[in-house]
N, C-alpha and C positions, 0 to 999 in steps of 0.2 A: 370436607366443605370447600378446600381451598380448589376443587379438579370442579367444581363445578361453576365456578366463576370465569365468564369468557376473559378470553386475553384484551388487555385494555388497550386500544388502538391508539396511535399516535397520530397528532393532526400535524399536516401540509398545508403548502400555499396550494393554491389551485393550478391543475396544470396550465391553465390559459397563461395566467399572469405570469407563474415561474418561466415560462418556456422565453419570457423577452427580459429574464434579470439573472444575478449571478446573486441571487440572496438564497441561503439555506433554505434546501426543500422541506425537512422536515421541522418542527418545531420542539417536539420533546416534550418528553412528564412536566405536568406542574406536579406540584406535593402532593396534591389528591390522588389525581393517577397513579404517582409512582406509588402510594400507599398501599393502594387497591391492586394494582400489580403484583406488588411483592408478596401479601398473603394469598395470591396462587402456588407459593411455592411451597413445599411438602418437607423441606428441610432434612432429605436421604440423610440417613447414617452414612451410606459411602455414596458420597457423592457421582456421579457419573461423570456431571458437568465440569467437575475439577482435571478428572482425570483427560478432559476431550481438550480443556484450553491449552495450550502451547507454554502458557506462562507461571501455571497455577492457581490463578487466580482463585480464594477462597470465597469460591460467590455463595451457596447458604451462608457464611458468615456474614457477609454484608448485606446481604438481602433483609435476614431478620435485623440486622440496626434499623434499616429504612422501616420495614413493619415496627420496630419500637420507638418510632421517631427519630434517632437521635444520627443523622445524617452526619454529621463529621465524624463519626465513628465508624459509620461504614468505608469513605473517606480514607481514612487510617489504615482499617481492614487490606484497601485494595492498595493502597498506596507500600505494601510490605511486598506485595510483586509485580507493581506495576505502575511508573509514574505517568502514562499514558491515557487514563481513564475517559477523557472528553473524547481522543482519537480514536481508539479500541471500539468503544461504545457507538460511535457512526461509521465506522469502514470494514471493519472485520466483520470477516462471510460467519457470521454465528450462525449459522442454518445449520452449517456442518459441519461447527465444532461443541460449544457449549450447548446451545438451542439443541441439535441437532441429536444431544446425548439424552436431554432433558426426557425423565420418566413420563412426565404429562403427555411427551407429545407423539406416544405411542397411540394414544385412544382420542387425543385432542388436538389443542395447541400447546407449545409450550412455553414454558415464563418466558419472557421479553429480558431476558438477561444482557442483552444489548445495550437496548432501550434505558434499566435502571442503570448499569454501569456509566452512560451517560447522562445520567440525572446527577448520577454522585459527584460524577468527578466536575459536572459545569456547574454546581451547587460548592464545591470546593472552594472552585476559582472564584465564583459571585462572593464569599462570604470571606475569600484572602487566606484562606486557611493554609497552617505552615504543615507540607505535609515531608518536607525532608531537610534534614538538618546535617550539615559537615561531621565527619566521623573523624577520632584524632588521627594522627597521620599517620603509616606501619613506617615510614621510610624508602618506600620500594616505589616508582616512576612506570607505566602503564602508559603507552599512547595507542588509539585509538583514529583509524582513518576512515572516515565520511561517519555524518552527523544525521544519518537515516532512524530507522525505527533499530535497526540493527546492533550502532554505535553507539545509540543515545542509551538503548537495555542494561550492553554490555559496561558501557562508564557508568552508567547509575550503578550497579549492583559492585564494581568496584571499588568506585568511591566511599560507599558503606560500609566497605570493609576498609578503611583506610590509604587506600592507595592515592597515590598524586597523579590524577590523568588528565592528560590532554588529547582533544579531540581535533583532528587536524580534514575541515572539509575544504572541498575544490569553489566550491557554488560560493557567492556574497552573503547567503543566507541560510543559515542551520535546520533542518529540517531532514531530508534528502527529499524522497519523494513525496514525502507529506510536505513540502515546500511548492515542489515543481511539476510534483506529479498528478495531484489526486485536485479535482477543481474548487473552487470556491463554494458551489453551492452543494458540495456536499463535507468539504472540510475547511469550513472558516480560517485565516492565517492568523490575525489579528487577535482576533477573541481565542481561539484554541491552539493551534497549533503553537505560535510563540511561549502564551505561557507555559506550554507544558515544558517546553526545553528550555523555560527560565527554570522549574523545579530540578531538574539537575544539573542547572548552572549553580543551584541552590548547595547542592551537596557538595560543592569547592570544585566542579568540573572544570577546567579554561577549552573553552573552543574558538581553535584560529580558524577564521573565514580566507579565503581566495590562496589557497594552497593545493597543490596539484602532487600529489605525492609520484614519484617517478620523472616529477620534470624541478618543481622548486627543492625539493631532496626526496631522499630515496630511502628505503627502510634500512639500507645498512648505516647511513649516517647515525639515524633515528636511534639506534641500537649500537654503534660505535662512538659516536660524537656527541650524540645528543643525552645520551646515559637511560636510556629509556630500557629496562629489564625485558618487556615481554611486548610486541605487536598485537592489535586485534583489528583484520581486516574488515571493512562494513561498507565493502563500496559501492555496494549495489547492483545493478545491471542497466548499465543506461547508454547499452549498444543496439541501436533498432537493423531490424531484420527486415530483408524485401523480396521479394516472390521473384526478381530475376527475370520479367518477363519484358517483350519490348517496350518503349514507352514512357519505363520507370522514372528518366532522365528529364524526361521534357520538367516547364517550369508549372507548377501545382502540383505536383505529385511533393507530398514531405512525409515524416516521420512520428506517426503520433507521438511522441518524445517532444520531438521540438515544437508540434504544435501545443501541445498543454505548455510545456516550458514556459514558451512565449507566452501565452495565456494568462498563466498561473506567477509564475515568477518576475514577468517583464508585463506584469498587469496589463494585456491586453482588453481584457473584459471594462476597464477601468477610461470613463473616455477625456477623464485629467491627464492619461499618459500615449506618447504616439508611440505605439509600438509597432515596429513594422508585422503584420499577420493579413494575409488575403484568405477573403473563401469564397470571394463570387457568388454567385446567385445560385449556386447548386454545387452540396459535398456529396462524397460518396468515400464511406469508411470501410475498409477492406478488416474483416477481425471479427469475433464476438465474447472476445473475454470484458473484463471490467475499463481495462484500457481504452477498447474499443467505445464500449457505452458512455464513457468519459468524454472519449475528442469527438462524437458523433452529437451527444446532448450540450457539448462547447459550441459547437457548430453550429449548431440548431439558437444558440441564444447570442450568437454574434449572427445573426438574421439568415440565414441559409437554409434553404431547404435540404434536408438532411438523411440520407439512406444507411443502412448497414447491410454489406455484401456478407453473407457466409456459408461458406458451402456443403456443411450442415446443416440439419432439420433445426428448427426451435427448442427440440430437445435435448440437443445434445451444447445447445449455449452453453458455456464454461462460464460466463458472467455470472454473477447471483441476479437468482430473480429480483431482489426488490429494484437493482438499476433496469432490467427488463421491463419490470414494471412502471417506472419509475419515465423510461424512454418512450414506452408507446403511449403512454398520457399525454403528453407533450409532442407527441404529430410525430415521432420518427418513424420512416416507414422501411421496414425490415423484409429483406428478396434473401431468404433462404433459401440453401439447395440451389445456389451462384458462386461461379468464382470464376476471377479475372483471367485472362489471357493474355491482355492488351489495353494500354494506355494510349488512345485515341490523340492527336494533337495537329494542331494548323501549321501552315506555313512561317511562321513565327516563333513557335516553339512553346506554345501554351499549349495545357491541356484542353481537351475539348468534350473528352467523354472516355467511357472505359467498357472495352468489347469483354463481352462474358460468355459461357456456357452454363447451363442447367444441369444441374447434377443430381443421383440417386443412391442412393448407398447401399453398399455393398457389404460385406461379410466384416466383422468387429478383428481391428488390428489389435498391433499390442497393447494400447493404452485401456483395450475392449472397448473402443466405440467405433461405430461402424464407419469402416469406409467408403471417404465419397468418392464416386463412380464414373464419371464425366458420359454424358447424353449425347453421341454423336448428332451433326446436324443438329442443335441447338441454341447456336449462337446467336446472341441480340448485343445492340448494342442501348447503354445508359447515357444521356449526355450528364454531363458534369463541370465544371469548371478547375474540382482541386480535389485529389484522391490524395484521403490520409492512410496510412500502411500502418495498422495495429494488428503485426504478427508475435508481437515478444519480442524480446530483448535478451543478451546476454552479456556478459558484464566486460566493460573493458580493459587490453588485453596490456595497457600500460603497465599498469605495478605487477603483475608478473614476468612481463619481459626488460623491467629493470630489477627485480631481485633473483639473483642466484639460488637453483637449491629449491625455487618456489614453481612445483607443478600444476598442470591444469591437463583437465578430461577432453576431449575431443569438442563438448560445447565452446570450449573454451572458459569452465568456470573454475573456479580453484578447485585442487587436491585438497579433501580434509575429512579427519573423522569424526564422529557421532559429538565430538566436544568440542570439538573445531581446531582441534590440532593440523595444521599445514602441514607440508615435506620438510619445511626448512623450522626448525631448531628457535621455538620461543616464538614464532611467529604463528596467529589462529587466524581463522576467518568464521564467516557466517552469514546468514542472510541471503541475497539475490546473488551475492558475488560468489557462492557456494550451488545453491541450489538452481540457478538463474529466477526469472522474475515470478513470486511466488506473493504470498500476503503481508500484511505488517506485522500483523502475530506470530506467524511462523520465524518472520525475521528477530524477533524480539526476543522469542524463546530460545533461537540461535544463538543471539547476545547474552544471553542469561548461563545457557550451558557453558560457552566460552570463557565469561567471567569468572564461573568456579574453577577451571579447567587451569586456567591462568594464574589462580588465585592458587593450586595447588605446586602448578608450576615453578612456581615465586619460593615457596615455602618449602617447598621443597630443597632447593640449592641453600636456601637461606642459614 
């Protein structure tokens, strides 16, 4: 019965209206929905969807609370691996991890596992539910650098085992990317994100704000002076990358880093606060990951008319569809099978527009997606006002080039294995600053392996 009831749709603001505000595009299950959603699920003996999340999350088990009413016990459920639930539930590519594993959705759609994970955990918060409590203390000292999806995993699953951690971020505000990175109107700060990293401030975590590790101290203090047994790196990747071609210099060319930054952190969206951010009457976003669809749909609603260059087909977008989706609702107009050459600029030193070629693809490289091909004799140019560069990021090369002992790969991202074991002796990492910039779950599930990892560590000399 349950494979025969359609997937329950979740309603949106309309694109007209969204495309001129930074309020939440989607709105999410009431009760009824999520109800009816939930009994599509088939309740596998072995789960597939388990084994696809990064975290573990036991969704059949919380699915059927939500099918038996009793929603803080689903709540509970998710809350044993994952204090992230409101986050999770709107940013994670479920397509092609849990969703994506989902038996339904061989012959159909499949459960909205997204969708209720974010009912549970913002039905949590509306109702103040206490979903994690201080563990007594082992005696053993954990510190923990940047307050990402990564660092927040790894201190939460520490803390439950009793450890005393500190979380030591650079930025005024705890979050990382889910602070600076990911916009408003797809990840609330206020409503969601803060509480969640109230809940493992909850579990006795201390996180010190406006700390630079390698410049305000360095992890051998951390680990000599400061008494801290074991490091867990989480610093993410918040080194942007530029195509090197002429042009790059002039003034409107930035970084989509710094553009959300500003944005999102330095409330430009917000018109209580003067935040310095220009975009003229016309952007053009060089990218087509999530990043990209991010600073291009920012664009778009700080009044710009708004393009996405990329020099790939449609197909081969790296973003998830639903921001695809999500962008061409809202008027952004997308020139695939383009890519720049040239950053156009006046006598003055502003941008003015950005010279392209047409491109066709060619034979599948390593990654097996085909390569683009560049179209002789195909040059046009775009005008523009401010070319944002959303090409990835890779992590910065500070706290490796002040700790000894601590290697990194030709990307430039740490040395480290399957558990996050570093070169250097007690020291782990995980997340963007491991893999470069990659999802919030995957960084999470980083944190999580690391935890035990550390947690063995410890217990081990002990």
């Amino acid at each position: 019965m349950a494979n025969k009831i359609p997937r329950v749709p979740v309603r949106e603001q309309d694109p007209k209206v969204r495309a001129a505000n930074f309020d939440e595009v989607c709105y999410g299950y009431n009760m009824e929905e999520a109800s009816l959603e939930a009994t599509r699920c088939l309740g596998c003996k072995k789960p597939r969807c388990v084994e696809a999340c990064p975290v573990s999350v036991r969704i059949p088990d919380f699915i059927r609370c939500i099918v038996e009413g009793d929603i803080a016990a689903a709540a509970k459920t998710i809350a044993q691996d994952s204090l992230l639930p409101s986050v999770c539930g709107r940013v994670c590519p479920q397509e092609t991890q849990c969703e994506g594993a989902c038996i339904l959705g061989v012959k159909g759609e499949p459960v909205a596992i997204g969708k209720l994970e974010r009912f549970v955990g913002d039905w949590g918060r509306e109702h103040r539910l206490t979903l994690a409590e201080p563990a007594p203390r082992n005696g053993h000292k954990v510190a923990v650098i940047g307050s990402g999806p990564a660092g927040l995993a790894c201190a939460a699953d520490l803390a439950k085992l009793g450890y005393e951690v500190t979380v030591f971020e650079v930025l005024h505000r705890p979050g990382g990317v889910l602070q600076y990175g990911i916009p408003e109107f797809r990840l609330p700060k206020k409503e969601v994100v803060e509480p969640e990293v109230e809940n493992v401030r909850r579990l006795g975590v201390k996180i010190e704000t406006d700390v630079v590790v390698g410049r305000t101290l360095t992890i051998d203090q951390l680990m000599d002076e400061e008494g801290f047994e074991a490091v867990f790196i989480g610093s993410g990747a918040g080194l942007p990358r530029f195509m090197g071609i002429p042009g790059e210099n002039l003034n409107g060319v930035v970084s989509a880093n710094e553009f959300l930054t500003r944005t999102n952190l330095m409330h430009a969206y917000d018109q209580q606060y003067d935040t310095p951010i220009y975009t003229g009457d016309r952007v053009v976003v060089v990218g087509g990951g999530n990043v990209a669809m991010d600073a291009v749909r920012t664009a778009r609603r700080l009044g710009a008319e708004s393009s996405i260059v990329y020099r790939r087909s449609e197909a081969e977008l790296p973003a998830r569809r639903e921001e695809v989706h999500h962008a061409k609702e809202e008027g952004i107009d997308f020139r695939m099978l383009t890519n720049p050459v040239e950053v156009l600029g006046d006598e003055r030193g502003w941008v003015t527009g950005v010279r392209c070629v047409r491109m066709e693809l060619g034979e599948p490289d390593a990654s097996g997606r085909r390569s683009p091909v560049e179209i002789p004799g195909s040059e046009f140019d775009m005008p523009c006002d401010v070319v944002i560069m959303a090409l990835g990021t890779s992590p910065n090369p500070l706290i490796a080039a002040t700790t000894p002992g601590l290697e990194v790969n030709r990307r430039g991202c740490l040395e480290a294995s399957p558990d996050g074991a570093t070169t250097r002796e007690g020291v782990f990492a995980g997340g963007d600053a491991v893999t470069g910039a990659a999802t919030v779950i995957l960084a999470m599930g980083a944190g999580r392996k690391a935890a035990a990892a550390i947690d063995n560590y410890i217990q081990s000399k002990a």
